[in-house]
N, C-alpha and C positions, 0 to 999 in steps of 0.2 A: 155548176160545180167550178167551170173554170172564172167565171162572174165573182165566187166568194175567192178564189184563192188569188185572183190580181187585187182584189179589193186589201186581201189580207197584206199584201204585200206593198202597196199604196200607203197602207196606216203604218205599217214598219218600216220603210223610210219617211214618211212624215214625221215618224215619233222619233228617228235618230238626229233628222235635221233639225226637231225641235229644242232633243234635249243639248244637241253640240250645240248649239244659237245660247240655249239656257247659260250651257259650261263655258259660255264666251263670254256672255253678258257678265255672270259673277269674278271669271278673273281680272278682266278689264277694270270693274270699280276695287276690286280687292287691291290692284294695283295703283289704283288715284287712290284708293286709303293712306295706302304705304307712303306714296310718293308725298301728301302733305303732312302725314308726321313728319316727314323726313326735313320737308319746307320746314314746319313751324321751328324744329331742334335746331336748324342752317341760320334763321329770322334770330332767334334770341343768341347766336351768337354772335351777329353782328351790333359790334358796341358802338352805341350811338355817339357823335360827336367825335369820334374815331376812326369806326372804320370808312374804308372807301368806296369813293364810286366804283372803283373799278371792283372792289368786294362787291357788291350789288350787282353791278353788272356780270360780272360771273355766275352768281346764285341764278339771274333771271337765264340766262342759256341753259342754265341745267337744268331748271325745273319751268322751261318754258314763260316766263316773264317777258312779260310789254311792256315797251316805253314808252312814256310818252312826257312832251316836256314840262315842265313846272313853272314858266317862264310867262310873261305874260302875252308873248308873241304866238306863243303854243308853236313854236318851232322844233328841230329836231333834240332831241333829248339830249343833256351833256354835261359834265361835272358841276356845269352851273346852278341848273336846275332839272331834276329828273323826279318819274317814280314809275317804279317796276311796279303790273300790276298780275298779279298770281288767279289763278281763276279754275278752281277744280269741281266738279258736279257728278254724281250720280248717274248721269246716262249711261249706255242705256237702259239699267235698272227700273229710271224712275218710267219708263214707257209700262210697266206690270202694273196693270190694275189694282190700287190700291196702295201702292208705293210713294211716300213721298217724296216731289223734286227736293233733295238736297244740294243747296251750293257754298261751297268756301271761296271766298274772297281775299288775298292778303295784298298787301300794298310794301313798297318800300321808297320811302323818299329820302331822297338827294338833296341839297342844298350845299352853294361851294367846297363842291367836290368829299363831301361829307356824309353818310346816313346821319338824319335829324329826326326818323319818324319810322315806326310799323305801324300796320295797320291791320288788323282783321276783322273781318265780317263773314260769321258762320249761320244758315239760315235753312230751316225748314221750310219750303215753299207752298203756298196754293195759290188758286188762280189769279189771284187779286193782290197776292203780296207775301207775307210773310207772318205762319202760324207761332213760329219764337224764332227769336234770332239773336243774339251774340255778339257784341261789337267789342273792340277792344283796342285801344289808341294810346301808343306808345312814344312818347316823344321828350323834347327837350325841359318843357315846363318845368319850372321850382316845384312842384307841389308833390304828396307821395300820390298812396291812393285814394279813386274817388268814384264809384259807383251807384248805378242811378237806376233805378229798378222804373221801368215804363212800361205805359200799355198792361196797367196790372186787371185783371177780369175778377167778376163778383167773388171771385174766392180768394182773391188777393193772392194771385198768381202773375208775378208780370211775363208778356211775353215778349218784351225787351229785354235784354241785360246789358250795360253800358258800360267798359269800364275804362276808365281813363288812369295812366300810368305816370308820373313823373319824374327827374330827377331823385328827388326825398321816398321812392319807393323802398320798401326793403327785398333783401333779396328772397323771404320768404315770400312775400305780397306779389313779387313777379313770377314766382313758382306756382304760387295758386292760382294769377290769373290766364297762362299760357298753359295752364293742366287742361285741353281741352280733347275732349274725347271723340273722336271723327268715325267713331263704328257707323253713326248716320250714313255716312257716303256709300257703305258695302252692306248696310242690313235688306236681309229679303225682305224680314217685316215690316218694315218704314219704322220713322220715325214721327211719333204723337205728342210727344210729353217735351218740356220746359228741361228736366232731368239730364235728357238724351245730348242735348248740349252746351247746357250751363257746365259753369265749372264748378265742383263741389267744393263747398265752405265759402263758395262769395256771397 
C-alpha cells in the first residue's frame, strides 16, 4: 500500500515537471516566433542604399545579430564592410519526436557605411539537409523580380524557392515576396509541406 502510494506520487511530480518543461518549451519558440516577425517588419524597413550602418547595427543588438566583416581581411566588422547575421530555430521544440528542425536565417549587409543587401533563408530541416526551404535576396541590382523554382520532385513540386529582388521590383512584388509565414518555428506538429513556408502567389 505504501509501495503504490509513493509510486503514485513519483508519477505526479514527473507529470508536473513534464508538463512545466512542455509549457516552457512552447513559450520559448512562441517567442522566437514573435521575435522574427518582428525582425522581418525591422529588415524591410531598412532602405537599401540609404539607410545606415549604424541602422543595422542597432537592429542586430536588438534582435541579437553577428557581425562579421565583409572585407577581404575578414577583420573586425565596420561601416566599410559588414553583415549582421540573424539566426532563429525551433529548439527546443524540434527535440519532440516527430518535430521538424526549423531554422530562419536573415543576413544584413553593409557596404560603405550603407545597407546594400537582405537576405533570408527560411528552412525546414532533416538530417542531411533541407526538405523545402525559402531564400530570398534583396539587393541593389537593376533588375525587378526573379524567381527560380529548384530541386522540383516527380510531382513537380520544388523544394527550393529562390527569389531574387531588385531595384525595378514593385512594391507589390516586395509585399508578396516578404509575406513569409513563420508559424513553422512554434508548431507542435512540424512542418511537412512546400506550403508551410513558401510565400502565397509566388
Amino acid at each position: 500500500m505504501l509501495r503504490t502510494s509513493l509510486f503514485q506520487q513519483l508519477f505526479a511530480v514527473m507529470f508536473i515537471i513534464v508538463f512545466f518543461g512542455f509549457g516552457v518549451a512552447v513559450d520559448s519558440v512562441s517567442n522566437k516566433r514573435r521575435d522574427a516577425e518582428l525582425l522581418v517588419r525591422r529588415m524591410v524597413g531598412l532602405k537599401m542604399g540609404t539607410s545606415s550602418f549604424n541602422a543595422a547595427r542597432e537592429l542586430a543588438e536588438e534582435y541579437g545579430g553577428k557581425p562579421t566583416s565583409g572585407g577581404p581581411t575578414r577583420g573586425d566588422c565596420s561601416a566599410q564592410a559588414c553583415t549582421f547575421t540573424f539566426v532563429i530555430d525551433n529548439k527546443p521544440l524540434s527535440y519532440i519526436p516527430g518535430v521538424s528542425a526549423v531554422e530562419f536565417v536573415a543576413t544584413v549587409g553593409v557596404k560603405d557605411g550603407y545597407v546594400i543587401e537582405r537576405q533570408i533563408n527560411y528552412a525546414i530541416l532533416n538530417r542531411t539537409g533541407a526538405d523545402f526551404a525559402y531564400l530570398l535576396v534583396d539587393h541593389l541590382d537593376p533588375h525587378g523580380l526573379e524567381i527560380q523554382k529548384l530541386k522540383v520532385d516527380a510531382d513537380g513540386m520544388p523544394h527550393v524557392l529562390k527569389v531574387n529582388l531588385g531595384r525595378s521590383a514593385t512594391a507589390d512584388e516586395r509585399q508578396r515576396a516578404y509575406s513569409i509565414g513563420l508559424s513553422c518555428l512554434a508548431r507542435l506538429g512540424g512542418c511537412r509541406h512546400a506550403a508551410a513556408i513558401f510565400p502565397a502567389g509566388l
